[in-house]
ROTOR-666134 format. One line per field, with one value per atom (N, C-alpha, C, O): y, z, x; residue in one letter; atom name. Coordinates in steps of 0.2 Angstrom, whole numbers. Layout:
y: [Y; ...]
z: [Z; ...]
x: [X; ...]
rest: [A; ...]
atom: [CA; ...]
! end
This chain:
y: [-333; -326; -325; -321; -328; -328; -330; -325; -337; -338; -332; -331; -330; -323; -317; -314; -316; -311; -310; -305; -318; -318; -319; -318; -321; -322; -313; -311; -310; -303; -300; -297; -300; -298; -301; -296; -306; -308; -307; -309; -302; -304; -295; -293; -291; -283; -281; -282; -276; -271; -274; -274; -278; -282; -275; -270; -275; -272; -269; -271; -264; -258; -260; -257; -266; -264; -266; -265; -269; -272; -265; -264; -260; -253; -249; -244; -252; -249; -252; -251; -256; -260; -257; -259; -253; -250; -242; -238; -242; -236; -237; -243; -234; -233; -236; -234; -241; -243; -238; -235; -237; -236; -240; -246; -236; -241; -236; -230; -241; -238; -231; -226; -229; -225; -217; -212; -218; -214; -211; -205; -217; -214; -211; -206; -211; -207; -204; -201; -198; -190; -187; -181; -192; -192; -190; -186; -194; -193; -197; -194; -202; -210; -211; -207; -214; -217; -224; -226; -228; -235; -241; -241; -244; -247; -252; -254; -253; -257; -265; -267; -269; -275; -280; -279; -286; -291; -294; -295; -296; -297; -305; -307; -309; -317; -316; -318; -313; -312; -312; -313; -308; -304; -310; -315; -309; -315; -312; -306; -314; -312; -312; -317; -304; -305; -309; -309; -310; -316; -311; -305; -314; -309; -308; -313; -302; -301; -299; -296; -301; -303; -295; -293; -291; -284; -279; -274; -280; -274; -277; -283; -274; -277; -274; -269; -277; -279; -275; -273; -271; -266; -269; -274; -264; -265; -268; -269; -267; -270; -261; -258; -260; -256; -249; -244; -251; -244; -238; -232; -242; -241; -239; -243; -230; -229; -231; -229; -234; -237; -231; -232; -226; -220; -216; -212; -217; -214; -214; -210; -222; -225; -223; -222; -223; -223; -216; -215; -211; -205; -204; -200; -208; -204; -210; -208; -213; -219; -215; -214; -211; -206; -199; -197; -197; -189; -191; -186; -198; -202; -202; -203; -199; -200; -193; -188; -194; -188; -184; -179; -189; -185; -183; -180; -186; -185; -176; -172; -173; -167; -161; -155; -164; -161; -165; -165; -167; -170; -167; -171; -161; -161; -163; -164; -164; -168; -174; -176; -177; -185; -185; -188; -181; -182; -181; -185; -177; -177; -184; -182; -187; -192; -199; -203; -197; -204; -206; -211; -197; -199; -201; -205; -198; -201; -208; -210; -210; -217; -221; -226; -220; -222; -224; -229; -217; -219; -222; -225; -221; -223; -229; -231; -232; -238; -243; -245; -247; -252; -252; -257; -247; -247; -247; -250; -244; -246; -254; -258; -254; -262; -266; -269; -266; -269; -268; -272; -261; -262; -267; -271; -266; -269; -274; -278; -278; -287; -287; -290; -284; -289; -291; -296; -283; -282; -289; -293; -290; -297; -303; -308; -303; -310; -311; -316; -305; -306; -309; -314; -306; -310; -316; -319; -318; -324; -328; -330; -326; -332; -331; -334; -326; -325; -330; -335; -328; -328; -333; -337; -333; -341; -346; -347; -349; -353; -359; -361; -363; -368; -369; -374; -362; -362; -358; -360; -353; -350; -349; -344; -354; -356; -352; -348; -355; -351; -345; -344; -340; -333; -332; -334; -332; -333; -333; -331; -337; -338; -334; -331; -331; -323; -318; -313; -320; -312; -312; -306; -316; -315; -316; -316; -316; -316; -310; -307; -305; -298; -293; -288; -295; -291; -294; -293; -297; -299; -295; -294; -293; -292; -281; -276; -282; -275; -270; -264; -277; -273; -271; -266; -277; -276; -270; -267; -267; -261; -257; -251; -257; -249; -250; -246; -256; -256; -254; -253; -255; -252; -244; -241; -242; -234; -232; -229; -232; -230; -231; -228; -233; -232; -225; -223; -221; -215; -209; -203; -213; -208; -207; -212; -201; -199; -205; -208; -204; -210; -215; -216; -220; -226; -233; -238; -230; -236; -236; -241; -229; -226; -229; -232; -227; -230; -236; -240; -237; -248; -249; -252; -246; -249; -247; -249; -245; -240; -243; -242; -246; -247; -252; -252; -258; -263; -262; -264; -258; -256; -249; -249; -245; -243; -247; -247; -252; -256; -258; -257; -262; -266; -261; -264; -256; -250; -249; -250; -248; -248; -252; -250; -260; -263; -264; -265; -264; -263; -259; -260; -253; -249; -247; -244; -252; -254; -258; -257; -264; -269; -265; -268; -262; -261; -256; -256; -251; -248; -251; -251; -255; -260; -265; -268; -266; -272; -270; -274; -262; -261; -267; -270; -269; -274; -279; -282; -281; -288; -284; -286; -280; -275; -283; -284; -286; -291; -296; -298; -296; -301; -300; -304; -292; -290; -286; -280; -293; -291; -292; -294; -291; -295; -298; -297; -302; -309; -307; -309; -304; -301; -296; -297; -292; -288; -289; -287; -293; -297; -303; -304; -304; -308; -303; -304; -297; -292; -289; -283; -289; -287; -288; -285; -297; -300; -303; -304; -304; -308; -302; -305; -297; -290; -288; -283; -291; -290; -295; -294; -301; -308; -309; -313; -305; -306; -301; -301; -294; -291; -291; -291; -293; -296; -301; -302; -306; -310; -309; -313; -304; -301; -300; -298; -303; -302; -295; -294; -292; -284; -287; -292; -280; -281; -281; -278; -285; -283; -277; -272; -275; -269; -269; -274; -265; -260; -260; -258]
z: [415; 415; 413; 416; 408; 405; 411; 413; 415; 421; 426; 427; 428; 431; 428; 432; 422; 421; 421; 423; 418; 418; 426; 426; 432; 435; 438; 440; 438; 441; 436; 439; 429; 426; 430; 431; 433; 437; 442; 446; 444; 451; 455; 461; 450; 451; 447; 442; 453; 451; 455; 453; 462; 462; 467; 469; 469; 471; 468; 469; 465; 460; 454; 452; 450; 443; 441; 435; 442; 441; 440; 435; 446; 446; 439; 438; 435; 429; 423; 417; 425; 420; 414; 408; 418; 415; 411; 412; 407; 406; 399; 399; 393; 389; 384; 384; 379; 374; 367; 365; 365; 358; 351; 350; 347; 341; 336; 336; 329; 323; 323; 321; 324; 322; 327; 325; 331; 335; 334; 335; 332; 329; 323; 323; 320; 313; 315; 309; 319; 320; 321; 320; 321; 321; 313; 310; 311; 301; 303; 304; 303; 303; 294; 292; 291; 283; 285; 289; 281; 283; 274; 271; 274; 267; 271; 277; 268; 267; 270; 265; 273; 276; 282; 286; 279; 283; 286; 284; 294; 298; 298; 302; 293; 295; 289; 290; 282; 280; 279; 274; 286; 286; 287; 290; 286; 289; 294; 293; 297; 301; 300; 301; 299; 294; 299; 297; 303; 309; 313; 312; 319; 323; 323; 322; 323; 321; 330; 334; 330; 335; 337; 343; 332; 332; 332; 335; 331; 331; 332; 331; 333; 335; 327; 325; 325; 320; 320; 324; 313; 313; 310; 307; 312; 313; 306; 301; 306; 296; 295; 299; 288; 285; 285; 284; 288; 290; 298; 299; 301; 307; 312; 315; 312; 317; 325; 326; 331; 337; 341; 345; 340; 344; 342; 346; 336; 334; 341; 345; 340; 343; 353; 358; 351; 361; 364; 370; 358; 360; 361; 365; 357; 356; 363; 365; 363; 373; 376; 380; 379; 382; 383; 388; 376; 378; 379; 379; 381; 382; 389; 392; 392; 399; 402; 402; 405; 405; 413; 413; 417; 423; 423; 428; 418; 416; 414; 414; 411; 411; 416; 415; 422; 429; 433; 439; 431; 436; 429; 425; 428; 422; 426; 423; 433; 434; 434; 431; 436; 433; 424; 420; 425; 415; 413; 408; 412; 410; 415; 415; 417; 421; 416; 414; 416; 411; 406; 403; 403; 394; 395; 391; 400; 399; 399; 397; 400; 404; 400; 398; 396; 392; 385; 381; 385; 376; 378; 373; 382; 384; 376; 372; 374; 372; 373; 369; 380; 381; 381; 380; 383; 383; 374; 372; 372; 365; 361; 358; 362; 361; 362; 358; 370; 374; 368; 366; 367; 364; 357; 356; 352; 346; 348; 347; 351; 352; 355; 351; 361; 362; 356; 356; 352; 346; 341; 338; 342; 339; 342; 339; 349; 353; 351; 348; 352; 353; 344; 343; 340; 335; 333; 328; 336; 335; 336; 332; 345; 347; 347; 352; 343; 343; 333; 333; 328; 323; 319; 315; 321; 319; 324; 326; 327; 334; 332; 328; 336; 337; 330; 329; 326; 321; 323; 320; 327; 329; 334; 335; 340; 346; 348; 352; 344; 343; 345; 348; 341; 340; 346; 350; 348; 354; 361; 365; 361; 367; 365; 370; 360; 360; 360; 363; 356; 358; 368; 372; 370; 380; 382; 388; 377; 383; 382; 387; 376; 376; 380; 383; 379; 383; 388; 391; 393; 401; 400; 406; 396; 399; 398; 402; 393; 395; 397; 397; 401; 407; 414; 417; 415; 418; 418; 424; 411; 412; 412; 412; 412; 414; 423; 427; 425; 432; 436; 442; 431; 434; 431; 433; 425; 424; 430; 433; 434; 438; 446; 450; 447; 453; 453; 458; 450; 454; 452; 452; 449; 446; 453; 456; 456; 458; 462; 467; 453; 454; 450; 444; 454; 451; 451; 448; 457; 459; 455; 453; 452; 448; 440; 437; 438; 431; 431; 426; 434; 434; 435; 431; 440; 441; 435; 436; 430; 423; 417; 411; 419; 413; 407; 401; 412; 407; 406; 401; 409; 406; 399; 395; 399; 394; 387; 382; 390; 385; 380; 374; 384; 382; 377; 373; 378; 374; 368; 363; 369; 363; 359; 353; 360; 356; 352; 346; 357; 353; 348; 342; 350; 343; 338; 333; 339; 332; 330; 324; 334; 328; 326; 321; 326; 325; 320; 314; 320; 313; 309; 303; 312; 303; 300; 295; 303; 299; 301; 305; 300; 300; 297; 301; 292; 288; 292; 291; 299; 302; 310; 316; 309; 314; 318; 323; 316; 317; 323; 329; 321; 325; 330; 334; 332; 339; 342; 341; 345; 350; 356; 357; 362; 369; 370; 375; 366; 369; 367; 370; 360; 359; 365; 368; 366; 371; 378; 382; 379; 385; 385; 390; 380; 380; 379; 381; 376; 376; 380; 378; 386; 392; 397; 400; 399; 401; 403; 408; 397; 394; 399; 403; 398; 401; 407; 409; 409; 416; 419; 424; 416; 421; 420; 424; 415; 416; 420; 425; 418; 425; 433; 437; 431; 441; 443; 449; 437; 440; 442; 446; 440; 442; 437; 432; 437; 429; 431; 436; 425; 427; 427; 426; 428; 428; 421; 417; 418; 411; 408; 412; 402; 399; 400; 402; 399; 397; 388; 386]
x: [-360; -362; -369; -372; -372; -378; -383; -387; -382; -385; -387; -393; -380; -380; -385; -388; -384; -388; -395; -399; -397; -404; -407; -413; -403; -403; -409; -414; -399; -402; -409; -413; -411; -416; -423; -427; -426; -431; -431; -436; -425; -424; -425; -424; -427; -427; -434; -436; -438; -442; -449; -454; -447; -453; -457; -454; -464; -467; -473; -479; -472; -473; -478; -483; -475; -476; -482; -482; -486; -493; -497; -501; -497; -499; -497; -501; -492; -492; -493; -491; -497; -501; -504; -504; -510; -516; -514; -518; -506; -504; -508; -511; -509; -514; -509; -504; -511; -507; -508; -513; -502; -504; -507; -507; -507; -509; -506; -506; -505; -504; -507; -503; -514; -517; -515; -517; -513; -512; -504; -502; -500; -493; -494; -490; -498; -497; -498; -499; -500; -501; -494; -493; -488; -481; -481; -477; -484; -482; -477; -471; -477; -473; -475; -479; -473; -473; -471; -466; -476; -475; -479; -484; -475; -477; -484; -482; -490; -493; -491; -488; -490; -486; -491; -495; -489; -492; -486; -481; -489; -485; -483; -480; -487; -486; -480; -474; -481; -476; -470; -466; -469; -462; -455; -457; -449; -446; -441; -442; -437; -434; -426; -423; -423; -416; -410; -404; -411; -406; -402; -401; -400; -397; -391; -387; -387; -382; -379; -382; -374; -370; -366; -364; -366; -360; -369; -369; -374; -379; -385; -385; -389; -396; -401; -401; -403; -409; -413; -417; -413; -417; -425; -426; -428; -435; -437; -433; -443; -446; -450; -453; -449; -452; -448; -449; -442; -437; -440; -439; -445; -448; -441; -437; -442; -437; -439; -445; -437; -438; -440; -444; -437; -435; -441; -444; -443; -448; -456; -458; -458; -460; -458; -462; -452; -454; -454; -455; -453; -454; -461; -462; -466; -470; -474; -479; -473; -474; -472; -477; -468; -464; -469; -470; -473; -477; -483; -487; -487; -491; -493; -498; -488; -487; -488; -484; -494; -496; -491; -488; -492; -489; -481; -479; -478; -471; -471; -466; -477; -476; -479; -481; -480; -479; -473; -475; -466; -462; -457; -456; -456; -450; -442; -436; -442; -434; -434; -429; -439; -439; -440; -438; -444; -442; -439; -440; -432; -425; -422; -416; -422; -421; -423; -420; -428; -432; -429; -427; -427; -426; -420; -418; -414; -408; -410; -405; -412; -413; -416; -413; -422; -423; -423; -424; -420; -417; -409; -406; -406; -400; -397; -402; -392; -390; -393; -397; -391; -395; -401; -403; -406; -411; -415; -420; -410; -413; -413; -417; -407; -404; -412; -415; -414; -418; -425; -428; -425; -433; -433; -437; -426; -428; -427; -431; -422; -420; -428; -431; -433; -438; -445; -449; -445; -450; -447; -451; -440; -440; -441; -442; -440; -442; -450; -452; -452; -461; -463; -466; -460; -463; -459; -461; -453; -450; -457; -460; -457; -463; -469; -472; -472; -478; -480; -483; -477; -477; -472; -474; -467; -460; -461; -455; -464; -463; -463; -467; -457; -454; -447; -445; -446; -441; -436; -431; -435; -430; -427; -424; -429; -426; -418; -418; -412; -407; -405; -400; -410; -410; -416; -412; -419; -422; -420; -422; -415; -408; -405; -403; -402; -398; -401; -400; -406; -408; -411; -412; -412; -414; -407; -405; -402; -394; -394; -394; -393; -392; -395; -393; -403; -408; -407; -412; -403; -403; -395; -393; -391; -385; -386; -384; -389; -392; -395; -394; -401; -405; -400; -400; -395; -389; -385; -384; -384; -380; -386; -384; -390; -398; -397; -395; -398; -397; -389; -388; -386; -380; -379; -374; -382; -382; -385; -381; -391; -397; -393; -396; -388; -388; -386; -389; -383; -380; -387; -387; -394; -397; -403; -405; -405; -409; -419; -421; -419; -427; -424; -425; -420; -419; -424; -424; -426; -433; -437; -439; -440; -446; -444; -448; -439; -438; -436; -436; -434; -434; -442; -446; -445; -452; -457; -463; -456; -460; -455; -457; -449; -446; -452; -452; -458; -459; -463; -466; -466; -474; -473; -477; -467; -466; -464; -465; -459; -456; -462; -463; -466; -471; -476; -480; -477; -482; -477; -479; -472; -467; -466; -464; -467; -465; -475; -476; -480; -483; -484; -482; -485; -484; -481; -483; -474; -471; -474; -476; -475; -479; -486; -486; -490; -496; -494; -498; -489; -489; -485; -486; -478; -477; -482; -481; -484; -491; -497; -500; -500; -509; -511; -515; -511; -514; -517; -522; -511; -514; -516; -516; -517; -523; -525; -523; -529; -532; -528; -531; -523; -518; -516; -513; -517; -515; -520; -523; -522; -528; -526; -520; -531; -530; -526; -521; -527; -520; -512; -508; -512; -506; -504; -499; -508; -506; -505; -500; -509; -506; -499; -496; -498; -491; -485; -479; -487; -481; -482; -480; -485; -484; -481; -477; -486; -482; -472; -468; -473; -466; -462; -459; -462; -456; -457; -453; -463; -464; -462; -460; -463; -461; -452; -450; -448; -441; -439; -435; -444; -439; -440; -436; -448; -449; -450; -450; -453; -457; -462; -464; -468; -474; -477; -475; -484; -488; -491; -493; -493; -496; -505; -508; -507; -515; -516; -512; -521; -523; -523; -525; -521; -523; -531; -533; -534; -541; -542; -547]
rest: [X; X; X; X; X; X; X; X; X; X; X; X; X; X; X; X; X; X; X; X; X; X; X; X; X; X; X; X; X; X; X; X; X; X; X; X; X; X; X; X; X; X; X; X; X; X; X; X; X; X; X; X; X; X; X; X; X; X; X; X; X; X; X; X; X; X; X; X; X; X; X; X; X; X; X; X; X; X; X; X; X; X; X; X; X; X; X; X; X; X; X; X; X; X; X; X; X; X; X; X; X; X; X; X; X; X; X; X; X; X; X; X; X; X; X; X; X; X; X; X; X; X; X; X; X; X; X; X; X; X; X; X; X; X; X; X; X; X; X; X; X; X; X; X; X; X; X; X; X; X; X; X; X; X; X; X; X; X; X; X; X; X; X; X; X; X; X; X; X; X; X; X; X; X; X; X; X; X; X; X; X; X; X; X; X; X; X; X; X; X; X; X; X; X; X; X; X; X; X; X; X; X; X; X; X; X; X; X; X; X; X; X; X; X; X; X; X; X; X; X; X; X; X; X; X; X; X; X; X; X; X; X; X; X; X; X; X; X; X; X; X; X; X; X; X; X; X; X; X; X; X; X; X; X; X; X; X; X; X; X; X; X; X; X; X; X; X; X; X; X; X; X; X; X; X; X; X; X; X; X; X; X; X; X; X; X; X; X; X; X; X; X; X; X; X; X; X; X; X; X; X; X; X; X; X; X; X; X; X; X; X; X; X; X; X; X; X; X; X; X; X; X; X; X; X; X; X; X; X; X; X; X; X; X; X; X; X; X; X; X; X; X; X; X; X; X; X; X; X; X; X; X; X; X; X; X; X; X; X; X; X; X; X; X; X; X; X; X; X; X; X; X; X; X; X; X; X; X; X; X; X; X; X; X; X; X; X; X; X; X; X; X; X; X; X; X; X; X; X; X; X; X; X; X; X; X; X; X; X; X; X; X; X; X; X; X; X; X; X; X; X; X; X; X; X; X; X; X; X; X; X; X; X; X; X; X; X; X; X; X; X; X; X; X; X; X; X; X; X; X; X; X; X; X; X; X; X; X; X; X; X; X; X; X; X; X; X; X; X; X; X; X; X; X; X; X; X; X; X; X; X; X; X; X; X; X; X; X; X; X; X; X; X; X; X; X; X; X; X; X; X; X; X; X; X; X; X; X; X; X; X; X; X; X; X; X; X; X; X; X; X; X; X; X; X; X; X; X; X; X; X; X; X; X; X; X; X; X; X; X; X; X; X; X; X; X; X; X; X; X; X; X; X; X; X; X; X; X; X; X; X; X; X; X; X; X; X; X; X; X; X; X; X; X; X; X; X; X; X; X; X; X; X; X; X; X; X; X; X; X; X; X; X; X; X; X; X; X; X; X; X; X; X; X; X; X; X; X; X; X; X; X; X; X; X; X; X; X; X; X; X; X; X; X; X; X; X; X; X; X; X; X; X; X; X; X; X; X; X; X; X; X; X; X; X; X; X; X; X; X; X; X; X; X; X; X; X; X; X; X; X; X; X; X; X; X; X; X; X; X; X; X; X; X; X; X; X; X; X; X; X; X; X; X; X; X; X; X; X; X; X; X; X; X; X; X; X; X; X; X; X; X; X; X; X; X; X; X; X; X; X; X; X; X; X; X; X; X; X; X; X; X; X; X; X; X; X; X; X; X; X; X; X; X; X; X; X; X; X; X; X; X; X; X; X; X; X; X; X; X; X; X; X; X; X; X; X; X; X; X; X; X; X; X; X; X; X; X; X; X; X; X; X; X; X; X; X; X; X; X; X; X; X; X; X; X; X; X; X; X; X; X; X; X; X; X; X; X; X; X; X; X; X; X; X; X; X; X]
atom: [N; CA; C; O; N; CA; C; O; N; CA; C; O; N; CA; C; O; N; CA; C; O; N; CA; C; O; N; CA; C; O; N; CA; C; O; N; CA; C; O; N; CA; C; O; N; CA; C; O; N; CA; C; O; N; CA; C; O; N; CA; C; O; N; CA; C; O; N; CA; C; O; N; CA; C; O; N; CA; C; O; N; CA; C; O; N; CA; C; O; N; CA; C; O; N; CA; C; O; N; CA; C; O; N; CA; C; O; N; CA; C; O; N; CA; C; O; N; CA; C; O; N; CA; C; O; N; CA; C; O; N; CA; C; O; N; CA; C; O; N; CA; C; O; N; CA; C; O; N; CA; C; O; N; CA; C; O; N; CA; C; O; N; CA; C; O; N; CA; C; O; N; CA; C; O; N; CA; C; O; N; CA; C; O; N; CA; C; O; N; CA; C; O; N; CA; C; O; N; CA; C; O; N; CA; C; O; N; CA; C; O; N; CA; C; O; N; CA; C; O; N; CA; C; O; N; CA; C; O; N; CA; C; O; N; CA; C; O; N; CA; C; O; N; CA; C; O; N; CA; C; O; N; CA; C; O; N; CA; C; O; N; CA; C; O; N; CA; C; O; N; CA; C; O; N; CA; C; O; N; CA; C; O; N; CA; C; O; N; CA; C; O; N; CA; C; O; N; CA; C; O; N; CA; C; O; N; CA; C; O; N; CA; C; O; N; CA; C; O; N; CA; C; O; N; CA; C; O; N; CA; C; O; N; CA; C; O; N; CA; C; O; N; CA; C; O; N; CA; C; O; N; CA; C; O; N; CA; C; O; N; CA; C; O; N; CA; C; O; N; CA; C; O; N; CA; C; O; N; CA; C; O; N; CA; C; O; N; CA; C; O; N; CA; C; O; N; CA; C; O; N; CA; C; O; N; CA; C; O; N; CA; C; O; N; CA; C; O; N; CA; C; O; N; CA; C; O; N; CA; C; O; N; CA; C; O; N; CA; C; O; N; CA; C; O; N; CA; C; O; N; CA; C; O; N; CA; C; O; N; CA; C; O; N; CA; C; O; N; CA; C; O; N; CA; C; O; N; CA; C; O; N; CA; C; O; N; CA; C; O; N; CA; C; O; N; CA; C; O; N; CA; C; O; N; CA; C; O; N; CA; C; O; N; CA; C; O; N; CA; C; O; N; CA; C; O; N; CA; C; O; N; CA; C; O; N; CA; C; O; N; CA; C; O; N; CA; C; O; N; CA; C; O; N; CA; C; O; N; CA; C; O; N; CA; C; O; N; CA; C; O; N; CA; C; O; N; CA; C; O; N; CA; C; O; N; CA; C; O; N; CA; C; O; N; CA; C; O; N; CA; C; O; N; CA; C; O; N; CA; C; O; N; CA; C; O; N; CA; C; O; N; CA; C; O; N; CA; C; O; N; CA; C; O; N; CA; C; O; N; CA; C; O; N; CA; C; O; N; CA; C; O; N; CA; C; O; N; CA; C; O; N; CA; C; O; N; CA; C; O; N; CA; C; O; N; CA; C; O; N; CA; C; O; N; CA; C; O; N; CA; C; O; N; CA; C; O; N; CA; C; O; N; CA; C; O; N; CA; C; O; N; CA; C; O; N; CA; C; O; N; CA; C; O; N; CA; C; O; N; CA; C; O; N; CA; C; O; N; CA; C; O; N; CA; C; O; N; CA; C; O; N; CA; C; O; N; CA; C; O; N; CA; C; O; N; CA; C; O; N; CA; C; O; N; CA; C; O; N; CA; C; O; N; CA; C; O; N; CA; C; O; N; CA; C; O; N; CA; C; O; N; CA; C; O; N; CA; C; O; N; CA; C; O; N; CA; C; O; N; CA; C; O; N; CA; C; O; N; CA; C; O; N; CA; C; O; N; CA; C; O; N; CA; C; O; N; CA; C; O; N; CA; C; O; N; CA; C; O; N; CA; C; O; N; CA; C; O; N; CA; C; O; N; CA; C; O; N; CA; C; O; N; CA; C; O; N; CA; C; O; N; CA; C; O; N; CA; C; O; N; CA; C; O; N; CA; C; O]
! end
């Protein structure tokens, strides 16, 4: 089954999604207009509370997810010239498994950005979940309207969200997520769902 899943995860969304590359990233500084509350925190510090099999891992700092992809979601400007694709989106996006997907990957990226080569383990769980998942989003989406548009938008949103998190739970290591951060948390959710690396961020 895992085989299977991960199989169909690479194997859907090809075409399209490089074109949404160049959506505009957030950062810490831009969420706080949200009045997000965030303790002070360094990101080499943090440790990672292990993965639990019955729920997905909450964030560090008590950082709500949701918080975050709302605020990637009002980011998007032509979403408030399409209001039926937008009610279309947000079922879709805040859905369960979509949610599942944002926090298990905000922990993939800092397993292997920050713990590497110690939690291998929780790394293959946490990419079995987020492949089984992505699974039920593409089987929510068949009876939906723009099913192509929200598979094709799904990783370029994922990828601004999970930045976002990271950049307001550890302002402090501001430094640590540059270019090359943002290009691996781009990448990574582009290359599971299609196999297609996006254009660089700006």
């Amino acid at each position: 089954t895992s085989a299977a899943t991960s199989g169909q995860l690479l194997s859907v969304v090809e075409g399209n999604t490089a074109r949404h590359g160049s959506k505009t990233w957030t950062s810490s500084k831009a969420v706080e207009k949200k009045s997000l509350k965030v303790e002070v925190a360094l990101v080499e510090l943090e440790k990672y509370p292990g993965f639990n099999v019955d729920a997905n891992t909450a964030l560090p700092q008590n950082i709500d997810i949701s918080d975050h992809m709302a605020y990637v979601t009002s980011c998007q400007v032509d979403l408030k010239r399409k209001p039926g694709f937008k009610v279309e989106w947000e079922t879709f996006f805040y859905s369960p498994p979509s949610v599942s997907i944002c926090l298990d990957y905000f922990w993939w990226i800092f397993l292997r950005q920050f713990m590497p080569g110690r939690q291998a383990p929780a790394l293959a769980k946490l990419f079995t979940r987020v492949s089984d998942c992505y699974v039920q989003l593409l089987q929510a989406t068949e009876e939906m309207k723009y099913s192509d548009t929200l598979l094709d938008r799904f990783p370029a949103y994922l990828a601004q969200c999970a930045y976002s998190a990271f950049s307001h739970a550890f302002p402090t290591s501001a430094a640590r997520f540059d270019e090359d951060f943002k290009d691996e948390v781009s990448s990574v959710i582009f290359a599971w769902v299609s196999g297609v690396t996006p254009i660089p961020y700006n």
